[in-house]
C-alpha positions in Angstrom: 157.2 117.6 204.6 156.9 117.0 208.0 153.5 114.9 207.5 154.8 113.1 204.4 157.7 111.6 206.2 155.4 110.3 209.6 152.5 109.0 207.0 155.5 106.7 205.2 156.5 105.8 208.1 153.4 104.7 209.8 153.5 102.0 206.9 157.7 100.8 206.5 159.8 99.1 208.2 162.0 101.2 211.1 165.3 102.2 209.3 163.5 101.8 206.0 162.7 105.9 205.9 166.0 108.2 205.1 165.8 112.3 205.6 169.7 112.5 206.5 170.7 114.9 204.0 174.4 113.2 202.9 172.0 110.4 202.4 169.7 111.6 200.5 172.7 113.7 198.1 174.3 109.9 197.4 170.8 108.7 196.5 169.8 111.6 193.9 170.9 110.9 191.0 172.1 108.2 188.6 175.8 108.3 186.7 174.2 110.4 183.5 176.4 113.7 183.0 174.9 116.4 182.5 171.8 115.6 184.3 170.4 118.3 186.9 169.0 116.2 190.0 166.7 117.8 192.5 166.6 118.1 196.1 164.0 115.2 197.7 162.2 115.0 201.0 163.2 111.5 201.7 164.3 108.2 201.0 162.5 105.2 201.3 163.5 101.2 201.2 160.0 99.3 200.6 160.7 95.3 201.7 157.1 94.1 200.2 154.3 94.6 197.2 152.3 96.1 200.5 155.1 98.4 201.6 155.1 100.1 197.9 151.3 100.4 197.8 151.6 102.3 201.1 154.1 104.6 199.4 152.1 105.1 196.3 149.3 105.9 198.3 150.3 108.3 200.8 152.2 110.1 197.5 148.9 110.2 196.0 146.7 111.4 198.5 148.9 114.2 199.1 150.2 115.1 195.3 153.8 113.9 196.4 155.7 113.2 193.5 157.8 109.8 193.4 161.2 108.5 191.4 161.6 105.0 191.9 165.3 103.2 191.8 167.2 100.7 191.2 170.6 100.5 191.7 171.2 103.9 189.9 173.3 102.4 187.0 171.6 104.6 184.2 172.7 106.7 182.0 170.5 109.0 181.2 169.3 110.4 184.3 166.2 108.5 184.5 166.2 107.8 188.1 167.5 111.4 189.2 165.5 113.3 191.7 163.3 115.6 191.6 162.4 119.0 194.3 160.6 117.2 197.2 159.9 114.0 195.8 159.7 110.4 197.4 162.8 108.1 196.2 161.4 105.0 196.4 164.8 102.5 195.9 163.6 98.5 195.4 166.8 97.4 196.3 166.0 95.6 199.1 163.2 93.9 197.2 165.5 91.6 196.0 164.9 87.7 196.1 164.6 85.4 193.3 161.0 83.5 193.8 161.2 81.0 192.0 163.5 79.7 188.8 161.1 76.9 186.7 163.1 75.0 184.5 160.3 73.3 182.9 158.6 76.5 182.1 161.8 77.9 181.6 161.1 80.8 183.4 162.0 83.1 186.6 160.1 85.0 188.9 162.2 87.7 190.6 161.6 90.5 192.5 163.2 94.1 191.3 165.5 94.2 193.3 167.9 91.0 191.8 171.3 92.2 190.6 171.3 90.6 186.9 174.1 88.3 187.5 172.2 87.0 190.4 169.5 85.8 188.6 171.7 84.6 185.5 173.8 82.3 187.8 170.4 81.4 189.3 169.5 80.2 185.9 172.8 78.6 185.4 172.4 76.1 188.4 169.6 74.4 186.4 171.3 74.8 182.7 169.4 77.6 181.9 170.4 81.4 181.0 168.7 84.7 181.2 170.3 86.9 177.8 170.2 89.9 178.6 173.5 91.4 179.8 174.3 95.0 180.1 177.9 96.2 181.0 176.5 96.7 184.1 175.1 93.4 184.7 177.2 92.7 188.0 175.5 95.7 189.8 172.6 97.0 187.7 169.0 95.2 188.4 166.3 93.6 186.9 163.6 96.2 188.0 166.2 98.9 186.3 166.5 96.8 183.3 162.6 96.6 183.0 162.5 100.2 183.3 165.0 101.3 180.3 164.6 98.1 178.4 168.2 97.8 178.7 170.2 95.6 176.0 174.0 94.2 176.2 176.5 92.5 174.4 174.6 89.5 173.0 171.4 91.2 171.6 172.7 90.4 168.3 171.8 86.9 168.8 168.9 86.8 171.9 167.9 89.9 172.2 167.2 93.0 174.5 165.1 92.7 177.7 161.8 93.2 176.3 162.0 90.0 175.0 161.6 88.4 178.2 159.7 89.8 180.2 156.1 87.8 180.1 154.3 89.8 182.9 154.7 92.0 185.4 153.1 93.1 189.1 153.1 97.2 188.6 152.1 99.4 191.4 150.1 101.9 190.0 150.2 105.7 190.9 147.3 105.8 193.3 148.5 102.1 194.9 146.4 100.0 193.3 148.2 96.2 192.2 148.3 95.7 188.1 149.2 92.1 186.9 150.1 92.1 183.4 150.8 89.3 180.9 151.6 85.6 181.9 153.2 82.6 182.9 152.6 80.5 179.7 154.7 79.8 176.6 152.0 81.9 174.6 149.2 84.0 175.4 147.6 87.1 173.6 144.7 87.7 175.9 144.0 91.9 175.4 146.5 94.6 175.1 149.9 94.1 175.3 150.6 96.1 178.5 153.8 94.5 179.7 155.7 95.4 176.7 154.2 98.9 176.8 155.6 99.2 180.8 159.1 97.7 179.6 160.8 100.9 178.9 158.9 103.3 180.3 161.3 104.3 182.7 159.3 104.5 185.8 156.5 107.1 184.7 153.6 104.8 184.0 154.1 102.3 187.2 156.3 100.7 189.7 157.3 97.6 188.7 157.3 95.3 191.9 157.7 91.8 190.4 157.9 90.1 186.9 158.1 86.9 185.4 161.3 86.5 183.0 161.8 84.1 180.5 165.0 81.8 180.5 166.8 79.9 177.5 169.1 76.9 177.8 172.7 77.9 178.5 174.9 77.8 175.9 178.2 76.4 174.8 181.3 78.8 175.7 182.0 81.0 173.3 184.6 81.2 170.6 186.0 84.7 169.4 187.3 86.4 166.5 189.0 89.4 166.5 189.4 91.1 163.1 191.8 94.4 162.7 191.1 96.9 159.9 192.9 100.1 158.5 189.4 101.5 157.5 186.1 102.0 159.6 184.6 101.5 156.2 186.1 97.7 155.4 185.0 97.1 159.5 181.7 98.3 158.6 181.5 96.1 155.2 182.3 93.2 157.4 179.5 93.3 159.4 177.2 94.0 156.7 178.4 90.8 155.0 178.7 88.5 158.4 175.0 89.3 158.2 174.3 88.5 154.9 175.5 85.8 154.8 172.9 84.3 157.4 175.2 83.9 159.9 174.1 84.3 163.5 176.6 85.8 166.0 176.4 86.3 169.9 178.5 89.0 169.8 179.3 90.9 167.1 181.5 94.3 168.8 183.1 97.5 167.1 185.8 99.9 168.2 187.1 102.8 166.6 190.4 104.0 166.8 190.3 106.2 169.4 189.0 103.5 171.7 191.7 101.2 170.5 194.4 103.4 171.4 192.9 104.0 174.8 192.6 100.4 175.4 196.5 100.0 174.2 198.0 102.7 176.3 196.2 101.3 179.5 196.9 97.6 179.1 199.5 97.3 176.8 197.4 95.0 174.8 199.6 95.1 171.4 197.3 96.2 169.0 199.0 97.4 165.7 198.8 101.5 165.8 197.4 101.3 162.1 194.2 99.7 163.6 191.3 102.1 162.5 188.5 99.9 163.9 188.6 96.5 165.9 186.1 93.9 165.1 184.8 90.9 167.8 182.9 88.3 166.6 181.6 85.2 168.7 179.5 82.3 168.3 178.6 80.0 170.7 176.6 77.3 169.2 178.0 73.4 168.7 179.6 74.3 165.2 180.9 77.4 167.2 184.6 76.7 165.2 183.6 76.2 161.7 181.5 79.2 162.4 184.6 81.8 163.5 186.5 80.1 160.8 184.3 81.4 157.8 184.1 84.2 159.5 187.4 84.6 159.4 187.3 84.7 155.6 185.0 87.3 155.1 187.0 89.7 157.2 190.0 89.0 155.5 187.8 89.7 152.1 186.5 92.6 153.0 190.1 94.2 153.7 190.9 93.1 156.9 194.6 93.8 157.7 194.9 91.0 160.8 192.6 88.5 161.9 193.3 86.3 164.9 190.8 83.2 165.2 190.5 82.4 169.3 191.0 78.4 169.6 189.6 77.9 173.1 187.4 79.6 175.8 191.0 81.1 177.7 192.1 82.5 174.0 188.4 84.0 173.4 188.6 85.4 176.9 192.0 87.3 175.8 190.4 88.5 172.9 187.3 90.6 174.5 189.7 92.2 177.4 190.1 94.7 174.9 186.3 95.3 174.6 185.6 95.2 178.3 188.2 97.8 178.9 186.8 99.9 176.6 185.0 102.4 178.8 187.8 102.0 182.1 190.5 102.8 179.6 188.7 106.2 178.4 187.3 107.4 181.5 191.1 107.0 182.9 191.3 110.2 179.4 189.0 112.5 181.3 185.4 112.9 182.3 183.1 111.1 179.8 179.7 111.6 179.0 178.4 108.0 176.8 175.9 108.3 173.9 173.3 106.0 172.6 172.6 106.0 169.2 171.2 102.9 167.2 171.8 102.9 163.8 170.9 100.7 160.7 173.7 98.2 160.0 174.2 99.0 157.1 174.9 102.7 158.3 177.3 102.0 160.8 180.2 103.3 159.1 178.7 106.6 158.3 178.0 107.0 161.9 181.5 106.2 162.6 183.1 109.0 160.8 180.4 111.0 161.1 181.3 111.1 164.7 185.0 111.3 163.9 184.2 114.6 161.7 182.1 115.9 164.6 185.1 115.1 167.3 187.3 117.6 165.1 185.0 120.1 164.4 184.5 120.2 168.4 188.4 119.9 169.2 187.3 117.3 171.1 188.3 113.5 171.9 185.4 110.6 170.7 185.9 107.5 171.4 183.1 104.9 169.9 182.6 101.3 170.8 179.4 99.5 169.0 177.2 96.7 169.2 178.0 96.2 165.6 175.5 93.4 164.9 172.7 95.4 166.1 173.8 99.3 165.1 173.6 100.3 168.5 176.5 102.6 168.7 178.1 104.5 172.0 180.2 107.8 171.5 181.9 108.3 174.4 182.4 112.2 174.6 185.7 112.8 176.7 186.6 116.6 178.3 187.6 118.6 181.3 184.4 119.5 182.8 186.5 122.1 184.9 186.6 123.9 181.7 184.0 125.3 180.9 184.5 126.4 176.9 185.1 122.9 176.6 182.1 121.4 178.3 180.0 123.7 176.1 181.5 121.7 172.9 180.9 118.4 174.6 177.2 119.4 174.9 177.1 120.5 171.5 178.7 117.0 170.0 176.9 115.0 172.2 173.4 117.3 170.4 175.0 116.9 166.8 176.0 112.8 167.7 172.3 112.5 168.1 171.1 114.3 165.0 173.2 112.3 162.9 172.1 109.0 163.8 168.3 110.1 163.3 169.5 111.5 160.3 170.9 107.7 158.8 167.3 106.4 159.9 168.3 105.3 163.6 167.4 106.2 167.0 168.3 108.5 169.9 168.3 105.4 172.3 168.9 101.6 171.6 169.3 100.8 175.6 170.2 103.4 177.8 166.5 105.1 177.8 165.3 108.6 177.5 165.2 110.3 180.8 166.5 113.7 181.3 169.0 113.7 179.1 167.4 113.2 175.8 163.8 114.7 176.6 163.9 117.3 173.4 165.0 114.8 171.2 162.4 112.2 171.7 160.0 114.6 170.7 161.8 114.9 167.5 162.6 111.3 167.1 158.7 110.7 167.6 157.2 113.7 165.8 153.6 115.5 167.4 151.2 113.0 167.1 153.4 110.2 168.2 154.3 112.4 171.4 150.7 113.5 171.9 149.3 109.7 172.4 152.7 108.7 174.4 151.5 111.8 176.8 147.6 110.4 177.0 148.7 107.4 177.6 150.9 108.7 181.0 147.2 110.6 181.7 145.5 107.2 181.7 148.1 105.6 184.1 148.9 108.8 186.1 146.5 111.3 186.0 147.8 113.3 188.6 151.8 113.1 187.0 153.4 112.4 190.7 155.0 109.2 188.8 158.7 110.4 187.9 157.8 113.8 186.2 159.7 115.9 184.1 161.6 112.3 182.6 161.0 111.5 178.9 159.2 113.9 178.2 
């Protein structure tokens, strides 16, 4: 490797090349569980387009594979290493070029922390919608590369929606522009939503153009308690037929609801079965929560506590953003992905619930409930070693049962290592076959994060 490491340098910036081996061990992987990372040859911190073209091309020429990063937020092992690859990190390609409020768009490099850009759009009464959990650390480039979602993808959707072109590095170092500046444009293939999502194998993603909405109003929240997953999951199927348009629209179980009780203290009755959060934040934002309101308390609800101002709605999601903090505090946790029809969501529920007991294990789910996308959080001892074999097994039959209610493996988090063998059953032979010739078309010689999706 001894070659590799002089040719990369020959081409970055001095301190921008890493071989120090506690460095290269922090960088290896992402925060999946169960996710084997491999050992790399080195670490590299590209600053330019040109910098990452030099990369791509010394990989290349000498059959080097290459895992490109973000800020290693993933869950699903996307952006682990593999044996003597290049990790090419685009953190420090992080400025904002330019913010366009007339075009209402952005032009960021990958490196921009999400909340960067969003309070970049904010300073001209704009927003950019997509918000993972993760949105104060994770980054744009990652987001492009998983086609992450968030909280409000109910309403404005996940970030394929806004991305209108791209500048990919391709695997041999030539420069791809994809897509467009305008409002519309449907010139050829539709290549920039075919690299959103594709988790680093077909390209490197070293600039994109984003598109922006106006900010809106604060939100108002509702918070609904029920004594059934089944009357929770009722409610949202009505809130939707109805027409109505939430922001937000969260679900969590009881397990989650007890966690998020013995941690803060929040108050929650103990005959909770499932928690329901609904916002809107449009101008008619109140009458909205109020008639919401009603159709919880129609379809069973046993408490339902209307927010009256931005502070009150505030109170109200705690509870949801300590979801994950108050389980992890339960033992180690390994967080599904499973999307599910709406109208399924309560099967899902206590299907996982039957699958936590058959296990002996604890399940905690939180859910985007508007859009189905559902997260079991598996919770064990991973220093014993009969129970991490269940969690592995429940986290296998979590996935089978959403598949089996018509849903998908992944609704944000991606594929990468940790759900290889079931994409190929979620997209059958032929779909997998033309997924694969496509990856041959944009990396012939595979050095572009192998061994990920499939």
């Amino acid at each position: 490797m001894g070659e590799l490491v002089e040719r990369l340098r020959q081409g970055l910036p001095a301190g921008a090349v890493a071989v120090d081996g506690d460095v290269l061990a922090a960088y290896k992987h992402d925060m999946a569980g169960f996710c084997a990372a491999g050992e790399p040859a080195v670490l590299v911190f590209p600053e330019s387009v040109e910098q990452v073209q030099h990369v791509m091309r010394t990989a290349s020429e000498l059959r080097v594979p290459v895992v490109p990063q973000g800020a290693r937020t993933g869950l699903s092992g996307g952006a682990n290493a593999v044996d003597g690859c290049v990790l090419l990190s685009l953190t420090k390609m992080n400025r904002i070029l330019a913010v366009d409020p007339v075009e209402r768009i952005a032009v960021v490099q990958p490196g921009v922390v999400n909340a960067e850009l969003s309070r970049a759009a904010g300073e001209v009464g704009l927003a950019y919608p997509p918000d993972p959990s993760s949105w104060e650390s994770c980054t744009i480039g990652g987001n492009i590369g998983t086609g992450a979602g968030g909280l409000c993808c109910v309403k404005y959707g996940v970030t394929s929606e806004y991305v209108l072109g791209l500048e990919v590095v391709l695997a041999d170092g030539r420069l791809l522009r994809t897509g467009r500046r305008t409002a519309k444009g449907v010139a050829g293939y539709d290549l920039t939503r075919l690299l959103v999502g594709s988790e680093g194998t077909l390209g490197v993603v070293v600039e994109a153009v984003v598109a922006l909405r106006p900010a809106p109003e604060p939100a108002l929240v509702l918070a609904a308690e029920f004594d059934s997953v089944d009357a929770a999951g009722a409610a949202v199927c009505e809130v939707m037929a109805r027409g109505f348009v939430p922001s937000l629209m969260e679900l969590m179980d009881a397990t989650t609801v007890r966690a998020v009780n013995e941690m803060a203290q929040m108050g929650l009755p103990e005959s909770t079965r499932a928690l329901l959060l609904v916002a809107f934040d449009g101008p008619d934002r109140r009458e909205r929560v109020a008639a919401v309101a009603e159709v919880c308390a129609e379809a069973g609800a046993t408490g339902v506590v209307p927010a009256e101002d931005r502070a009150e709605s505030e109170l109200l999601m705690q509870a949801r953003r300590l979801s994950l903090p108050a389980m992890e505090r339960m033992g180690t946790t390994m967080i599904d992905d499973v999307a599910v029809p709406r109208a399924r969501l309560a099967q899902m529920l206590n299907g996982v619930a039957e699958i936590a007991d058959r296990h002996r294990l604890t399940i905690g789910v939180v859910s985007h409930a508007g859009d189905g996308n559902t997260h079991p959080v598996v919770i064990f001892d991973a220093k014993d070693e009969d129970e991490t074999e269940r969690a592995r097994r429940s986290f296998d039959e979590i996935m089978a049962l959403g598949l089996e209610l018509g849903g998908t493996v992944t609704g944000e988090h991606g594929i990468g290592l940790l759900k290889r063998e079931w994409l190929a059953r979620e997209l059958g032979p032929v779909g997998l076959e033309l997924q694969r010739q496509i990856k041959g078309v944009f990396d012939p010689l595979g050095i572009l994060n192998p061994g990920k999706t499939f």
